[in-house]
Every structure is written in structure tokens, then in C-alpha cells.
C-alpha positions as CSV (number, residue, x, y, z in Angstrom):
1,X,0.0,0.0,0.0
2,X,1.4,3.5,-1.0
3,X,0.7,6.6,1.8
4,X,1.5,3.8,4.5
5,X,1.5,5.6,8.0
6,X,1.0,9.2,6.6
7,X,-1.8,12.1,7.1
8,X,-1.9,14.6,4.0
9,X,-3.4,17.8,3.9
10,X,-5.3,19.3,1.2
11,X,-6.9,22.6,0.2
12,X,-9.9,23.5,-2.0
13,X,-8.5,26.6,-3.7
14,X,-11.4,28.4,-3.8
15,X,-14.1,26.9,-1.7
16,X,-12.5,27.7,1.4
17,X,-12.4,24.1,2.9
18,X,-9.7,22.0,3.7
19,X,-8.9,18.3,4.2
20,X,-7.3,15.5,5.6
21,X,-6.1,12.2,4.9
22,X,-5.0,9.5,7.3
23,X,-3.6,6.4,6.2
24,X,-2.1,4.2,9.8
25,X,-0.8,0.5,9.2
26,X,2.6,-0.4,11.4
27,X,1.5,2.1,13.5
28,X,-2.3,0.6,13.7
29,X,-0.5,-3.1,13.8
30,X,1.6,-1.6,16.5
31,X,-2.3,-1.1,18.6
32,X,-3.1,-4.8,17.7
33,X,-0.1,-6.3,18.4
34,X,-0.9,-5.7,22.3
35,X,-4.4,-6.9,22.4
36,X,-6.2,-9.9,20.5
37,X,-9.5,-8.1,19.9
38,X,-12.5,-9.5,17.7
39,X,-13.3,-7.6,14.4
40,X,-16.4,-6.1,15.9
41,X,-14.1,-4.3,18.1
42,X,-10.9,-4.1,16.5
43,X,-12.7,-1.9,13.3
44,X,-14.5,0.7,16.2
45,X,-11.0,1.0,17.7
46,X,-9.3,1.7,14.5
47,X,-11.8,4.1,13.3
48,X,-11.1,6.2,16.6
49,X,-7.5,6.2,15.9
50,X,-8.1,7.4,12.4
51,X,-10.3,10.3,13.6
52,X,-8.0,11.2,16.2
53,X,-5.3,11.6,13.7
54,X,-7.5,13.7,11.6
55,X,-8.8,16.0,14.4
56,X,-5.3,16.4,15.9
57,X,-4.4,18.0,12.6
58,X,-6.8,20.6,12.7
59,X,-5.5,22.1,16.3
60,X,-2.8,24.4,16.9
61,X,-1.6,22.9,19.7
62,X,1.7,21.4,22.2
63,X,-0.3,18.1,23.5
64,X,-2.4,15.0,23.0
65,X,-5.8,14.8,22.1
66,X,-8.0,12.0,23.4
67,X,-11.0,10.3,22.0
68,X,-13.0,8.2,24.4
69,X,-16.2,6.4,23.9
70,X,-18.1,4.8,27.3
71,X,-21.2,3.1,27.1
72,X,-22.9,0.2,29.4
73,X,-23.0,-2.1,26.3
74,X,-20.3,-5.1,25.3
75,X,-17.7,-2.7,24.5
76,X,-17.3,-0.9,27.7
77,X,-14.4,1.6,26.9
78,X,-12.8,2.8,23.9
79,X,-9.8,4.9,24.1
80,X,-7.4,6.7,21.3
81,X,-4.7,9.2,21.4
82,X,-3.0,11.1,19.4
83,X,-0.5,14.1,19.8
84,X,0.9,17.2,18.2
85,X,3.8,15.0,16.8
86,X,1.6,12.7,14.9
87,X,1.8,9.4,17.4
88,X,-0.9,7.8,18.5
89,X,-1.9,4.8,21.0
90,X,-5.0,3.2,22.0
91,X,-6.7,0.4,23.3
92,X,-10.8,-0.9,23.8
93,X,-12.5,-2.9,26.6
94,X,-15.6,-4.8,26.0
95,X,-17.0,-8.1,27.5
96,X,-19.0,-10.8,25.9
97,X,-20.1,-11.2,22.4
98,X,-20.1,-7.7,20.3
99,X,-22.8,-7.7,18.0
100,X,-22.1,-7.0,14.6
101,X,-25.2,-5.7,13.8
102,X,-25.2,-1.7,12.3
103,X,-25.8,1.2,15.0
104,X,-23.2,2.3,18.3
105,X,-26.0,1.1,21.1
106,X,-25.9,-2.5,19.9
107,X,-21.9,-2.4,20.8
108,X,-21.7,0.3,23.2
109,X,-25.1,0.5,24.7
110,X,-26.5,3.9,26.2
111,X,-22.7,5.8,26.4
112,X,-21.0,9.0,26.1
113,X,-18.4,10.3,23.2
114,X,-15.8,12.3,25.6
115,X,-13.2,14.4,23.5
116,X,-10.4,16.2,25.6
117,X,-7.0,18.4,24.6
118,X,-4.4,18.2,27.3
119,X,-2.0,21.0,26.3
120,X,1.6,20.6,27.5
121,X,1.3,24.7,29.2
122,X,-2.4,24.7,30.4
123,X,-5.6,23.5,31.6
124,X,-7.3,20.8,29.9
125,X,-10.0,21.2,27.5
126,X,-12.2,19.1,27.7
127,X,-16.1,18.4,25.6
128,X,-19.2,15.5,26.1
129,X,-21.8,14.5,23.9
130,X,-24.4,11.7,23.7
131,X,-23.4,8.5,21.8
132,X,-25.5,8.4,19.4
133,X,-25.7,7.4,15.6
134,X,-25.0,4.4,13.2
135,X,-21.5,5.3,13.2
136,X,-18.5,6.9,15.3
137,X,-18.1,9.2,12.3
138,X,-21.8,10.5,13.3
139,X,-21.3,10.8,17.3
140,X,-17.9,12.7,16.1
141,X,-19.9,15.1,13.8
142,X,-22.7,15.7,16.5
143,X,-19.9,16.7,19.0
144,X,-19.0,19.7,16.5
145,X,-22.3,20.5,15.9
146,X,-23.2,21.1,19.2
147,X,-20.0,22.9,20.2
148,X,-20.0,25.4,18.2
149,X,-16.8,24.3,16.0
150,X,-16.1,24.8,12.5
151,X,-18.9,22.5,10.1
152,X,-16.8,18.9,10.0
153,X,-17.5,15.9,8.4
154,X,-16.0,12.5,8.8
155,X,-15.3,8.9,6.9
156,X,-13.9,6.1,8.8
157,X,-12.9,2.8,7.8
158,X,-10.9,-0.1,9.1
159,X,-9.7,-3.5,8.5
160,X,-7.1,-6.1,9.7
161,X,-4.2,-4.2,7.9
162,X,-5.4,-0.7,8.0
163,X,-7.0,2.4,9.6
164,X,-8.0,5.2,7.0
165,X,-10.2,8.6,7.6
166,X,-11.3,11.6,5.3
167,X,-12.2,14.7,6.8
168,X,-13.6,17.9,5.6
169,X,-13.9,21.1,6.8
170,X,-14.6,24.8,6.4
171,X,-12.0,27.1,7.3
172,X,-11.7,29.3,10.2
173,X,-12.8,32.4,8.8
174,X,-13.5,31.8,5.5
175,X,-17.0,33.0,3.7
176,X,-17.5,29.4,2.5
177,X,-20.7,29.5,0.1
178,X,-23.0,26.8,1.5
179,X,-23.4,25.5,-1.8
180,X,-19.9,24.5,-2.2
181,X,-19.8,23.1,1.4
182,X,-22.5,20.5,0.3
183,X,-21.7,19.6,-3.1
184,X,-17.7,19.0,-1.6
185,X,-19.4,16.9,1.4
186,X,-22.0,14.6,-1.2
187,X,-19.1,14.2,-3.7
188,X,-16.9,12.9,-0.2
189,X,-19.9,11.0,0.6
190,X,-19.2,8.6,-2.5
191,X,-16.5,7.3,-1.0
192,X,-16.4,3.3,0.0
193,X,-14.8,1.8,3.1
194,X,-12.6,-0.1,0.3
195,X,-11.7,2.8,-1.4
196,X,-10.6,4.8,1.5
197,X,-8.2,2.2,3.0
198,X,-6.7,0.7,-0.1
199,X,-6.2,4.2,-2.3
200,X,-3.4,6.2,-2.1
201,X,-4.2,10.3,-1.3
202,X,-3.5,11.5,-4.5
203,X,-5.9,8.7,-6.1
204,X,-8.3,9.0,-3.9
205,X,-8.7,12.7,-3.9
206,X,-8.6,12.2,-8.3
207,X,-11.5,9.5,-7.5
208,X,-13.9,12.3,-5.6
209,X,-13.0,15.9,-6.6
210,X,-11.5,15.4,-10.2
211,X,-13.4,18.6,-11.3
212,X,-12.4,20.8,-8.3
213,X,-9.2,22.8,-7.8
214,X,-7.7,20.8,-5.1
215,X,-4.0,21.4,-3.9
216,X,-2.2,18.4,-2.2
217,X,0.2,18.9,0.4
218,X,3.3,16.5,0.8
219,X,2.5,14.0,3.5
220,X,3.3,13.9,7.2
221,X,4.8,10.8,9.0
222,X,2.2,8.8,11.7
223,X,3.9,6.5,14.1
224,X,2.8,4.7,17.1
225,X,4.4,5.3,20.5
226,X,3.3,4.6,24.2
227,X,4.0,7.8,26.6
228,X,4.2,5.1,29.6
229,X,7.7,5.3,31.5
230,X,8.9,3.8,34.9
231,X,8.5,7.5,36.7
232,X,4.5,7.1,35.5
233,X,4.5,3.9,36.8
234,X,6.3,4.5,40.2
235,X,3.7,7.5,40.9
236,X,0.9,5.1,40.2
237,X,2.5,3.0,42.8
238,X,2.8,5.7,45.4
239,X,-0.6,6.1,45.6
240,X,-1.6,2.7,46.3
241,X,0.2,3.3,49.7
242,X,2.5,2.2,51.9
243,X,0.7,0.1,53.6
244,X,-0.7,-1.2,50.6
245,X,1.7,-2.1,48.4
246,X,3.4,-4.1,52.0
247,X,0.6,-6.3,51.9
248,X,1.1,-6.7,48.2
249,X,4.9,-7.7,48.6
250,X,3.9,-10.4,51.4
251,X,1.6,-11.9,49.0
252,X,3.6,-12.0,46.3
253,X,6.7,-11.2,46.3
254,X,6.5,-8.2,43.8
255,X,4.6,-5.9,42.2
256,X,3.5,-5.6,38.4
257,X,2.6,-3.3,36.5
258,X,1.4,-3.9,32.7
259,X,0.8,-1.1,30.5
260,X,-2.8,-1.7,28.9
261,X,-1.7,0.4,25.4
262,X,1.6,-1.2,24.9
263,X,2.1,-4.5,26.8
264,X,5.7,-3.2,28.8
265,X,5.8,-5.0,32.0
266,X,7.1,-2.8,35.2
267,X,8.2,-5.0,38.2
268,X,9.0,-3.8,41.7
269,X,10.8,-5.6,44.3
270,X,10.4,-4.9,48.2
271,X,14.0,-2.7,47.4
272,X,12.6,-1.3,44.5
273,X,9.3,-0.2,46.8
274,X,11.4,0.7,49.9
275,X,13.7,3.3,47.6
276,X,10.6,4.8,46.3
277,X,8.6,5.3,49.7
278,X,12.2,6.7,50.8
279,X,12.7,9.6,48.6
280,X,9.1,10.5,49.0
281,X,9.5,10.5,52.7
282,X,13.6,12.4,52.1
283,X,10.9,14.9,49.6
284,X,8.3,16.1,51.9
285,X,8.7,19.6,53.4
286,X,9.9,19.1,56.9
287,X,7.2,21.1,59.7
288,X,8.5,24.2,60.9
289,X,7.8,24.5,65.2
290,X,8.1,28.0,67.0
């Protein structure tokens, strides 16, 4: 496949709407490799990761954003990330049989699309909406919708080998005629799941806007990496407690720690733990008496 692991921007000259492509495969096998997950949730999970690619594009911003769906159906939690640097992780939950029936409440039940931006200098932002709709792309467009945001439209697909996304949208500022917003969005809308993962940009945007002036910007790297790290891990251990994590060590002998999105193991050994409730204890601001 050509475009592997890339997101490419594109422009309509002179409709004032721009566009991206994502195109993730090591980086989306990178996701599977730590999980086995069933189709019916492996395709929701890649879909997230491809939308999360795309929407990261769009913000000027030092940080991640996150993409979670919750619901009280099979799948229980769906998580993807993705940052300023173009990386992405993520990982789903579910329990039992996912349906594979069309529509988001027969695999997520009655649920909630959370989107949040974690700058690097700042507070989080962070935005809920029902999740509702045959598709994520749907519960995704309903979220801008009802924000406030620039008009944005979506198309997700995912397989085995690959997770692909289109994505429209007017530009900030721009007197975009609605006209050309909807003819743009139903020529989009032509698009098959087949086409979108197996073309490469440059076909795919020949395939849908071959009679508008589109420009084609050279394409950006995607990769996947994991922001977990043994100082993450040893705070997470802090707050179990000293007491706790004693009890832990009597059982059995050590503590470990697996990281959910990328499988890395973190083992601590009653001198591992001891060290670490040390330098808290050498950390803390002594009490001044008068």
C-alpha cells in the first residue's frame, strides 16, 4: 500500500475548505499487536485512531488529544490518542459477544463520546456528547455540531491491515458558500470503506474531486508510541500506599505493572518499593515548630 503511515493535507483553492487524509498500518498493527481483539471491536477502535489523527491536525496545539467512547453495552471503553507530533496509541475494553449488527447502542449500549486536549502549558480542555448514531463518524460530527466548532465531516474505515479517515472542513474564517460546502461533502460522501483504506491520497482525492481545484500537500509521518515510562508507573504506585503495596509484597513477592496500550511490563521488588517510599519521605517539606 502506498501513503502507508502518513496524514496529507489538502486545500480546495477556492471553496474555502480544507482536508485530511490518514492512512495508519505499522503504526495501527503496532495497537493490535498488544491486544487480541475481535473484528467487531478491533474496526471501532481503528476508526477512533483514524479520527483522532484527523482532528489532531486541525489544532494548533503542544499536547495530545484523546478520543474516548463509554457506554454500558459489550464494549465498555474505547480509548485513542493522538498528539501534536503525529503518534498515536490506543486500546478498547468490552465483555461478551459484540454484536455485529449496524448502530453504536448495539456495541456500546446507552454511552457518552468524551473528546479532551491536554495541552503541554495549560488547563485541559475538555467536551461530552451523547453517543448516538449508526456510526463513530456520526457521534464525532454531533460533537462539533453542538460545540460550536467549524462544520466537519467525517469517513472512517478499518480492517485487519489498515485504519483510513477523510475529513472535511470549512476554514476558520472563510466566507465558504453553502453550496460548495455541500456539493464538496456529497461528492466525499461517495467514498467506499474499500476505497478509502486501499487508495493512495493523490488517487483517492482524483477519484472524488477530479473537477475541483484541489491542492495536495506533501505528506506527514504517523507512528505509534506509548508515553508510559517507569517515573509514570512508580507515581501510580505511590498512591496505592505504603501500607498497601506491604501487603502486596507479602503476597507475592513483587509488584507488576502492565501497561494496557503497549504490553511493557514494570516490576518492583520490596527494594525497588522501599527506595521509592524513601525519597518520597527524604521529599516532603519538613514542619517548621516555633
Amino acid at each position: 500500500m502506498n501513503d502507508s503511515d502518513t496524514l496529507s493535507r489538502f486545500l480546495f483553492e477556492h471553496a474555502g475548505i480544507r482536508g485530511n487524509i490518514v492512512h495508519l498500518d505499522a503504526s495501527w498493527q503496532a495497537v493490535l499487536s498488544a491486544h487480541e481483539y475481535p473484528e467487531t471491536v478491533r474496526n471501532p477502535l481503528g476508526e477512533a485512531l483514524a479520527a483522532v489523527s484527523l482532528l489532531s491536525a486541525t489544532i494548533k496545539f503542544d499536547g495530545s488529544l484523546i478520543l474516548q467512547a463509554q457506554g454500558s453495552g459489550p464494549i465498555r471503553t474505547l480509548v485513542a490518542q493522538a498528539t501534536h507530533e503525529h503518534t498515536i496509541r490506543g486500546l478498547a475494553r468490552w465483555s461478551g459477544e459484540v454484536p455485529t449488527e449496524q448502530g453504536l447502542d448495539a456495541c456500546f449500549g446507552e454511552g457518552r463520546l468524551v473528546l479532551t486536549v491536554e495541552h503541554e502549558d495549560g488547563e485541559p480542555y475538555q467536551g461530552v456528547v451523547p453517543l448516538e448514531g449508526q456510526q463513530l463518524s456520526e457521534a464525532i460530527e454531533s460533537y462539533f455540531g453542538q460545540s460550536e466548532q467549524l462544520p466537519t465531516r467525517l469517513w472512517l474505515a478499518a480492517s485487519a491491515d489498515r485504519a483510513a479517515g477523510l475529513l472535511l472542513q470549512r476554514m476558520p474564517g472563510s466566507e465558504t458558500i453553502d453550496e460548495d460546502w455541500e456539493r464538496i461533502c456529497m461528492l466525499a460522501a461517495t467514498i467506499t470503506p474499500e476505497e478509502l483504506v486501499e487508495l493512495p491520497s493523490d488517487q483517492l482525492l482524483h477519484r472524488l474531486f477530479h473537477e475541483e481545484s484541489v491542492r495536495l500537500f506533501d505528506p506527514e509521518p504517523m507512528a505509534f508510541r506509548c508515553s508510559c515510562s517507569r517515573t509514570r508507573i512508580e507515581n501510580t504506585v505511590k498512591l496505592l500506599g505504603e501500607n498497601e503495596v506491604d501487603s502486596i509484597l507479602a503476597e507475592q513477592g513483587s509488584i507488576q505493572v502492565t501497561c494496557e496500550f503497549c504490553n511493557r511490563e514494570y516490576r518492583f521488588d520490596p527494594v525497588d518499593t522501599r527506595q521509592l517510599f524513601a525519597e518520597h519521605t527524604r521529599h516532603e517539606t519538613p514542619t517548621s515548630q516555633h
